[in-house]
N, C-alpha and C positions, 0 to 999 in steps of 0.2 A: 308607234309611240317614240316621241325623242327622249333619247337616254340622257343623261345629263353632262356626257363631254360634249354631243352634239348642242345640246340647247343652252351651252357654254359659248361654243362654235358662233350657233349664230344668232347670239346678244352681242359678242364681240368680232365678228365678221372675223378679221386677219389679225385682230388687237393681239396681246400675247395673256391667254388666259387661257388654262391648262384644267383638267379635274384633277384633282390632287392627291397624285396615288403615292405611296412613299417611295416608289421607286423615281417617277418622274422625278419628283423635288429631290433624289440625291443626284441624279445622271445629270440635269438640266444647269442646278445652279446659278442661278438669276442673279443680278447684283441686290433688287430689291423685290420680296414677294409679299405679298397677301396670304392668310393660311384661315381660313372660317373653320376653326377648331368646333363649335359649339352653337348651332343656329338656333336653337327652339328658346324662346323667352320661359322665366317662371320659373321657382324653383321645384316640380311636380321630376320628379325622375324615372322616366318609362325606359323601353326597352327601342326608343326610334330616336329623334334627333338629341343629341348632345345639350347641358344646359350651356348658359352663355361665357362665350371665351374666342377668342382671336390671336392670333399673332403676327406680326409682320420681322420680317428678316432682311437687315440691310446688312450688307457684305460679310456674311457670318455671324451678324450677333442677333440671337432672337430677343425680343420683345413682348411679354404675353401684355394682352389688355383683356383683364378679368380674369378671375378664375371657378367658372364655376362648375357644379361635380362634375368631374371626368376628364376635366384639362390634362391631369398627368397622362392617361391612356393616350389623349386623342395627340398631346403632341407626341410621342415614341408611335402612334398611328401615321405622324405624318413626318417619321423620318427626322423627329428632332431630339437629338440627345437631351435627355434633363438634365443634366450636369452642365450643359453650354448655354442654359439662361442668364441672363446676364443681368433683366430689367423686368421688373413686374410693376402693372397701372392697373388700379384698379379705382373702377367711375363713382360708385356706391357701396351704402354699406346694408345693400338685399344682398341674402343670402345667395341668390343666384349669381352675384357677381365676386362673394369674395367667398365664399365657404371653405373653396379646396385651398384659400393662397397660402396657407400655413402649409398643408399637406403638400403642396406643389414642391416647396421649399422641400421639406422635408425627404421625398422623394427623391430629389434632386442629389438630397447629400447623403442617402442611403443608396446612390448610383455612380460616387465620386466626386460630389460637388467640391471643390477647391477652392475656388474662388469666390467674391463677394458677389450676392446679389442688390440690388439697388430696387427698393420699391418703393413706390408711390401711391397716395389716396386720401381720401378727404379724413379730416378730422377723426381721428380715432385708429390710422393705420398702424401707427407707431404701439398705441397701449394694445392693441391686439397683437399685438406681433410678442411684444413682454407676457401676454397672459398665454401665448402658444407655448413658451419656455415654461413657465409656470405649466400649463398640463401635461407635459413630455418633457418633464425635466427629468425622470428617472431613467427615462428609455433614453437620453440621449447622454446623460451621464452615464450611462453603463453602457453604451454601444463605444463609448470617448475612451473608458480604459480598457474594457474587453475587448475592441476590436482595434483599436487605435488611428479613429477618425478626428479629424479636427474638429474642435469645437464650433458647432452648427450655428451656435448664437452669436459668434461674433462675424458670421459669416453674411449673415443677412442686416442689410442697413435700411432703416424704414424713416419715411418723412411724411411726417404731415402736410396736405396741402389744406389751404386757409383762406386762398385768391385767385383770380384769373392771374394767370400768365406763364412764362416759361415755365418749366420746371426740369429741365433739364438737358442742356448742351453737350455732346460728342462730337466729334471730329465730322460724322456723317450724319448726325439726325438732330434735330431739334422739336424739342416738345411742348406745348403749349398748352394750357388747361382753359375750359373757359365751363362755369356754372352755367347749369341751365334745368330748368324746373323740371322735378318728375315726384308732386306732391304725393306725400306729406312733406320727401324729403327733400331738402335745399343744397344740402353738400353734396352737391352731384354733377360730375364735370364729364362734359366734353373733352375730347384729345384732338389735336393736329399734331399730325407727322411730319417734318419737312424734311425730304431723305433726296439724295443726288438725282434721283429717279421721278420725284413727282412729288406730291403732298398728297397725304391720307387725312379724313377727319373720321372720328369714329362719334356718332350722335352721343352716346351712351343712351341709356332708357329717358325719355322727355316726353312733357307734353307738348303737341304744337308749340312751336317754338320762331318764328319770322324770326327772330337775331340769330338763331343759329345757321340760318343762311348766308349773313353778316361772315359772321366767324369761319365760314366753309367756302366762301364766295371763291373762285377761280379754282380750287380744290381739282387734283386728276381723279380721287375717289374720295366719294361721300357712299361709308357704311354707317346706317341710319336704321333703325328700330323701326316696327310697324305692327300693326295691329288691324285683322279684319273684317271689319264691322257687324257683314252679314251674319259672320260666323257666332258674335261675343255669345247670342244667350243658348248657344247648343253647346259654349264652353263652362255657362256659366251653372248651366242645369244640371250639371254631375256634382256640383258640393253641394253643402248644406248650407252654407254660406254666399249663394251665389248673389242676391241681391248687394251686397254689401262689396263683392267681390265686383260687379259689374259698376258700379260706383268709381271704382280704382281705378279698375282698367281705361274708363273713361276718362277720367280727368287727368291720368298722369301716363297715357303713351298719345304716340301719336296714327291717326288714323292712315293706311295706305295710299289712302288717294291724297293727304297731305302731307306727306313723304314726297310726294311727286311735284308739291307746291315747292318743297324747300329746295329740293332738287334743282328747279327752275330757277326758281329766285337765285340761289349758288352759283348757277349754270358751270356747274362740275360736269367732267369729261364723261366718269363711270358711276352709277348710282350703284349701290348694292341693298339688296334689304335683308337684313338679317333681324335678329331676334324678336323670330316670328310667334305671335300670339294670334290665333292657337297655335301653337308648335307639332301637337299629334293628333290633331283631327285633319280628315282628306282635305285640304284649302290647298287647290294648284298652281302649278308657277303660273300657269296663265290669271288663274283667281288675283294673287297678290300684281303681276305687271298690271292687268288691265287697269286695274285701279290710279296706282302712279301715274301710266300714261296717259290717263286725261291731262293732264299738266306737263308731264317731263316728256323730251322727244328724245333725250338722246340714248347714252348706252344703257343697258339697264339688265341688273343678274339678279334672280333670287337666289341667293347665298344656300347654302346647303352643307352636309358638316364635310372638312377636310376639302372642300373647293380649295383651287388655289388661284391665284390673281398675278401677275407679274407685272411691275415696273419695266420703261414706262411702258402705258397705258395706247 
């Protein structure tokens, strides 16, 4: 059986792409990394893969994109201080994508957060972020003069996004949003990274989507959602709601083998697929490649929790 630094190894031949143990990523220190915090789609929280959450780290500053349950763990899992978040993105407002972002914060500043965080997300980040004060406003006014931490609210700076485009320039990175369907919901953005190292797109959760191949075209990494076809109704037979459930899933992810369309189309360096549905049934890395690869020839990882990825490519 290949263990997965080997089947790391040879998706990426000599590329620089590492399993991501928290020791490597403190000894290594790359200028620019990948960090697959949380592969499994869905907000279901079992006892196997992480819900969804990522991070990329250009020359010290992390980056989460999402937060969902267990971000705090999985980054101090992968050797990354909370207190040294700097920027939180978050694509949607499914619970698997933003649930913990309040607690992430919070975390952070019950660990020595000092500094300001900068987040982003569609429509509604900013009143969520005011209604987190509002439900921990006692514990955090009473930790402000009993313990004599700095106030957490003015620490965290939240912005609505409204449009495609930038959203946000630093000396190293630049970020750019672009909408892309994952019915019901519309406020739902895609990311590109453009960092010294390479450019990163993260899909977010979408349906088929051809422009977003558009928006990822030349990309060194395209991490891109996926969904298993054969698998959906052995996922969908455990609720009671699977009919209705099975509806969803179809019209607002996109299928593995057109992951591999958009891949191509892109013609990105490294494919990744991450937030995998089902995320905790036996579906193998061979299961999810083969699929892609009828379309995509080139590099290609299924993402897994705490992989790491290194710039460049």
């Amino acid at each position: 059986m290949i263990d997965r630094r080997n089947a790391l190894k040879l998706a990426l031949g000599s590329a620089a792409v590492l399993a991501a143990s928290p020791v490597l990523a403190q000894t290594a220190k790359p200028r620019t990394r990948i960090v697959f915090l949380g592969t499994k789609g869905g907000p279901r929280v079992g006892v196997g893969p992480s819900n969804p959450a990522n991070l990329v780290v250009v020359n010290g500053t992390p980056f989460v994109i999402d937060c969902g349950m267990g971000v705090s763990h999985q980054l101090v899992s992968a050797g990354v201080p909370l207190e040294s978040v700097k920027y939180i993105f978050i694509s949607h407002h499914h619970s698997d994508h933003n649930l913990e972002y309040g607690n992430l914060v919070y975390n952070a500043w019950a660990t020595g957060l000092s500094t300001p965080i900068h987040s982003f997300g569609p429509n509604g980040i900013e009143a969520m972020t005011k209604t987190y004060w509002e439900l921990n406003k006692f514990d955090i006014e009473t930790r402000i003069e009993d313990e004599g931490r700095p106030d957490l609210r003015k620490l965290l700076i939240a912005k609505d996004i409204t449009e495609d485009g930038v959203v946000l320039q630093t000396d190293d990175v630049k970020v750019t949003a672009f909408r892309t369907p994952h019915p019901p919901i519309t406020d739902n953005f895609a990311y590109k990274f453009e960092t010294p190292d390479g450019t990163i797109v993260f899909s977010s959760d979408t349906a088929y989507n051809p422009k977003l191949a558009e928006f990822a075209h030349g990309a060194d990494v395209l991490v891109h959602e996926a969904i298993y076809l054969p698998w959906v109704d052995k996922l969908v037979a455990r609720v009671k709601n699977g009919a209705t459930l099975k509806k969803h899933l179809l019209e607002s992810h996109t299928a593995a083998e057109d992951v591999g369309r958009i891949a191509d189309a892109a013609d990105v360096k490294v494919l990744v697929m991450s937030h995998l549905v089902p995320g905790e049934l036996d579906v193998t890395d061979e299961d999810w490649s083969s699929e892609a690869r009828k379309h995509f020839k080139g590099r290609l990882i299924v993402a897994r929790d705490l992989m790491e990825l290194r710039l460049p490519v």
